[in-house]
MIDREN-334106 format. One line per 5 residues: for each residue x, y, z of C-alpha. Coordinates in Angstrom, 2 decimals. Example, Ala and Ser with C-alpha at 12.3 -4.5 7.8 and 13.67 -1.06 7.14 Angstrom:
# MIDREN-334106
12.30 -4.50 7.80 ~ 13.67 -1.06 7.14
This chain:
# MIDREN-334106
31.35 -26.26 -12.81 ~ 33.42 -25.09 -15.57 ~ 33.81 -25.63 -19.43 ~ 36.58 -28.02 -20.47 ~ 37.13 -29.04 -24.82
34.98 -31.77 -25.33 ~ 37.02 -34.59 -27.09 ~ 33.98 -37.00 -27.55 ~ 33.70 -34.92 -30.63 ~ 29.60 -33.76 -29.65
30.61 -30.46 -28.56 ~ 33.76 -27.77 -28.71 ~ 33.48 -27.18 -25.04 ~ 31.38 -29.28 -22.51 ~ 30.55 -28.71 -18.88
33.07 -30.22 -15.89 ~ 31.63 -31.15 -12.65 ~ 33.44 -32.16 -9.96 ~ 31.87 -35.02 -7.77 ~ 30.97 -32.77 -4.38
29.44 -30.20 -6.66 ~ 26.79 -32.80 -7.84 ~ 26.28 -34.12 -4.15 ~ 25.68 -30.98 -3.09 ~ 23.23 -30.07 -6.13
21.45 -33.55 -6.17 ~ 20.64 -33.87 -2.69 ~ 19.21 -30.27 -2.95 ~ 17.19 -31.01 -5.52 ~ 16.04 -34.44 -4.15
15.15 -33.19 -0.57 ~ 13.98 -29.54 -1.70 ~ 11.39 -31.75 -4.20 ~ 10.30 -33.78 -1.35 ~ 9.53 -31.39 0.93
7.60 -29.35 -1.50 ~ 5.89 -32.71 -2.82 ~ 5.35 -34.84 0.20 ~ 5.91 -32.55 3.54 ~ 9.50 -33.99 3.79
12.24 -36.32 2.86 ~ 12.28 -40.20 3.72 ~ 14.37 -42.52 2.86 ~ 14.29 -44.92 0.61 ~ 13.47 -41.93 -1.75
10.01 -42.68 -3.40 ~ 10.04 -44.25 -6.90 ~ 6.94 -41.90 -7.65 ~ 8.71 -38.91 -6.81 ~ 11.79 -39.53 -9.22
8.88 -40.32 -11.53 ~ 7.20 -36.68 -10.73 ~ 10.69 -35.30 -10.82 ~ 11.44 -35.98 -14.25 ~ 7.93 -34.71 -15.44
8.48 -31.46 -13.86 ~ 11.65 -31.00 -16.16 ~ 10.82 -32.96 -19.10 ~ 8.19 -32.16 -22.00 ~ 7.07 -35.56 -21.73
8.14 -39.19 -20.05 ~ 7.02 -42.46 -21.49 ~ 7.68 -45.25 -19.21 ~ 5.83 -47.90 -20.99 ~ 8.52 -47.33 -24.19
9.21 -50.16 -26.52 ~ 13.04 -49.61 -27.02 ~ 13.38 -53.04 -28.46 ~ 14.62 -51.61 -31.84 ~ 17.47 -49.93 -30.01
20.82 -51.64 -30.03 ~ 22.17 -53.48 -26.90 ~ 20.33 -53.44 -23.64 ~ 19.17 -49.93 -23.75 ~ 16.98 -49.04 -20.65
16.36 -45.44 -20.48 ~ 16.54 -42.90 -23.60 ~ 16.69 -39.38 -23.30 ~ 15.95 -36.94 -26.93 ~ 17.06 -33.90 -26.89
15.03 -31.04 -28.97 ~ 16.56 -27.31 -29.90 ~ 14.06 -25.09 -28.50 ~ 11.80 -27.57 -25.77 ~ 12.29 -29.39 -23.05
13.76 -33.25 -23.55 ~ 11.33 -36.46 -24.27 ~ 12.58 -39.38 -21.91 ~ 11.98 -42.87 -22.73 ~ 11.89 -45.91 -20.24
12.03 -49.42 -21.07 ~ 8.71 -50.79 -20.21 ~ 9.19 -53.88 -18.25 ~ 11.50 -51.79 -15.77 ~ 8.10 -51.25 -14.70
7.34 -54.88 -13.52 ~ 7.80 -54.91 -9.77 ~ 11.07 -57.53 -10.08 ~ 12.84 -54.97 -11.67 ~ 11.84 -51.74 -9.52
15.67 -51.13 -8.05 ~ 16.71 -50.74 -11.87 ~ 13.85 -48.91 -12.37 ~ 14.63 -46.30 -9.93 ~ 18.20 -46.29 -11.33
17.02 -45.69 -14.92 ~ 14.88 -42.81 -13.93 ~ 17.37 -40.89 -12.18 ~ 20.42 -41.38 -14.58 ~ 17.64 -40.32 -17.16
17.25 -36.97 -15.55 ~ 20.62 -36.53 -14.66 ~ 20.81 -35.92 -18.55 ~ 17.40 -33.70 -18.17 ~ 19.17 -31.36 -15.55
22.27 -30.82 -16.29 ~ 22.66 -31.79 -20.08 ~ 19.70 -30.13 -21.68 ~ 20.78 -26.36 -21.59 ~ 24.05 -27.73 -23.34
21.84 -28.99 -26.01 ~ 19.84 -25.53 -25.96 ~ 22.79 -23.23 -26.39 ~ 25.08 -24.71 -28.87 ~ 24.59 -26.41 -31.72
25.73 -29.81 -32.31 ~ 29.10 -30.44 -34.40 ~ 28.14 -31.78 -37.60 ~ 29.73 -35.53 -37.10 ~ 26.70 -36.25 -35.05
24.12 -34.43 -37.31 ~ 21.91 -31.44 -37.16 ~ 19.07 -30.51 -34.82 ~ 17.78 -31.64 -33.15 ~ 20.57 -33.50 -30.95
21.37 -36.80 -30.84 ~ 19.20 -39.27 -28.30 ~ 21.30 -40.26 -25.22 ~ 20.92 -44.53 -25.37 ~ 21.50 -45.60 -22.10
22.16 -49.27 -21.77 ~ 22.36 -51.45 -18.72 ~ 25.91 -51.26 -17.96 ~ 26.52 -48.09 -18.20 ~ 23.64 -46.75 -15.66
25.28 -47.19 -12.72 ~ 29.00 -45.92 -13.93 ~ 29.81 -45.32 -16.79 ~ 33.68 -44.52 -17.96 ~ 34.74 -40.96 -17.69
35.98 -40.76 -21.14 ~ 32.14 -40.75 -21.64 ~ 31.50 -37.70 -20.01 ~ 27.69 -37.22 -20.23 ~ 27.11 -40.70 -19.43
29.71 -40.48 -16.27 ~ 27.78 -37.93 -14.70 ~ 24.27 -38.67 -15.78 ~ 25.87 -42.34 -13.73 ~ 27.12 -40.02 -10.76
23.70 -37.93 -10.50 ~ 21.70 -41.32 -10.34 ~ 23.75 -42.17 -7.22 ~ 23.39 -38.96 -5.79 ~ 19.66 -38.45 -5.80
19.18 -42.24 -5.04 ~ 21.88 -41.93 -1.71 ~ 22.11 -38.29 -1.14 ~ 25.69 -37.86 0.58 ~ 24.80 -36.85 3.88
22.42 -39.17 4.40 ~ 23.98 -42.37 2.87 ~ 27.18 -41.30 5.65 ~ 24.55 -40.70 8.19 ~ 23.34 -44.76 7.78
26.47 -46.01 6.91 ~ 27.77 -44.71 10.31 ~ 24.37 -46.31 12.02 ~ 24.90 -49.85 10.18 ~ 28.30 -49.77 11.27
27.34 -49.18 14.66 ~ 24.15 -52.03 14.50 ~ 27.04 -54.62 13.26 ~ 29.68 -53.87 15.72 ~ 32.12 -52.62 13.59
34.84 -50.14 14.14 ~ 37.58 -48.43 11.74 ~ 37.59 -47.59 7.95 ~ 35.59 -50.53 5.85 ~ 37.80 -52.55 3.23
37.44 -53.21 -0.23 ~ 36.50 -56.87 -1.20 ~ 35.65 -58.21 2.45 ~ 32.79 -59.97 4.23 ~ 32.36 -57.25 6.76
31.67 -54.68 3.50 ~ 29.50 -57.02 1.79 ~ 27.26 -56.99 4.53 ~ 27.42 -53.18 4.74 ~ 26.93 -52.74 1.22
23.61 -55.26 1.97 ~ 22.14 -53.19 4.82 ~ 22.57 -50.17 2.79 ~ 20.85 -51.10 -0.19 ~ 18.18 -52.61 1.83
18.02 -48.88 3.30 ~ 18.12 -46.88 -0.28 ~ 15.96 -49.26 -2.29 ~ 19.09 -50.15 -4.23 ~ 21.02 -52.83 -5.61
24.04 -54.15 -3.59 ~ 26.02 -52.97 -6.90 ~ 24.80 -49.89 -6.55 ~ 25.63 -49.32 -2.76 ~ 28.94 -50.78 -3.42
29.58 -48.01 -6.07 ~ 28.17 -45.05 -4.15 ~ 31.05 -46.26 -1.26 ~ 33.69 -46.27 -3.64 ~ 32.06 -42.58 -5.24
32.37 -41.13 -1.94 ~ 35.78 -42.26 -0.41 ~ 34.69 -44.58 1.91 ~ 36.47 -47.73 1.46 ~ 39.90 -48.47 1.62
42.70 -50.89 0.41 ~ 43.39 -53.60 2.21 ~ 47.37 -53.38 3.54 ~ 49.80 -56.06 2.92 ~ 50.20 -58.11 6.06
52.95 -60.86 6.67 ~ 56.13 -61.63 8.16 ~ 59.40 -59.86 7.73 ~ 61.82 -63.00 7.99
């Protein structure tokens, strides 16, 4: 990690991360947690644990919230207070059982903004365009949960993080390589084509995700490629 100007205006400096440094934190934190919780780590990760998760680093998570108020589709809300630990708020009927993969997704983008945006919030002070402690609440709407553009920097990584604890990287390779071999397939998967879709199913099957969310957390990682040109040369 290191400090970059922040040109979204919230901050003079702001944190960088590149993407292997949050693999490599997020599946520490995920399979460190679940060993110390359960006995050991499992996949599809528990949607209890990313529950307990967040209330070990949070001052206090409401998952019944009413964030019908809130402009757009918001879905998780995270409120940032100078001198305790963040309140996070989850839209209540992510908590009907139709609706558990987004859920899951909400929960961990949430505390992607509790781990590594809170000491941020902690250390310096707001500028004044967004208005005085304490910080401003992180509204998290649908389509940004899952990725989010990088101009939006908190939101990109707080997107990344979800991905990561949901499909730590050395395990989401580890089944990707074991669906590949299940299906018969050989060589590097290709953006757009049957053979991926079906990859992308089995793996979200395998992560309790959505086939979105597998299909991002390929692209994340490198692991699809661009189809070549093919055709004659008369």
């Amino acid at each position: 990690m290191r400090m970059v100007p922040d040109r979204t205006g919230r901050f003079r400096e702001r944190p960088h991360y590149d993407a292997r440094d949050l693999d490599v934190e997020c599946e520490g934190i995920i399979t460190t947690f679940a060993k110390g919780t359960l006995g050991g780590f499992s996949l599809p990760v528990p949607t209890d644990l990313l529950t307990k998760l967040i209330e070990r680093d949070a001052d206090d998570l409401d998952a019944y919230a009413d964030l019908s108020d809130l402009e757009g589709e918001v879905e998780g809300v995270t409120d940032f207070i100078r001198g305790k630990r963040p309140k996070v708020r989850v839209a209540a009927y992510l908590s009907e059982r139709t609706n558990e993969n987004r859920l899951r997704t909400t929960l961990t983008h949430e505390f992607g903004h509790v781990k590594f945006h809170n000491w941020l919030f902690q250390m310096e002070q707001p500028l004044p365009l967004f208005g005085p402690v304490p910080g401003p609440p992180t509204q998290c709407k649908r389509d940004n949960i899952l990725q989010a553009r990088e101009v939006d920097w908190m939101e990109w990584q707080a997107g990344y993080v979800c991905g990561a604890l949901l499909m730590p990287a050395t395990h989401f390779r580890a089944q990707l390589t074991d669906v590949q071999r299940e299906l018969g397939l050989t060589g590097p998967l290709l953006k757009g084509t049957a053979e991926t879709d079906t990859v992308a199913r089995q793996l979200a099957r395998r992560f309790a995700v959505s086939v979105e969310a597998a299909n991002i957390r390929l692209l994340k990682l490198d692991l699809l490629k661009e189809p070549t040109a093919s055709g004659s040369l008369f």
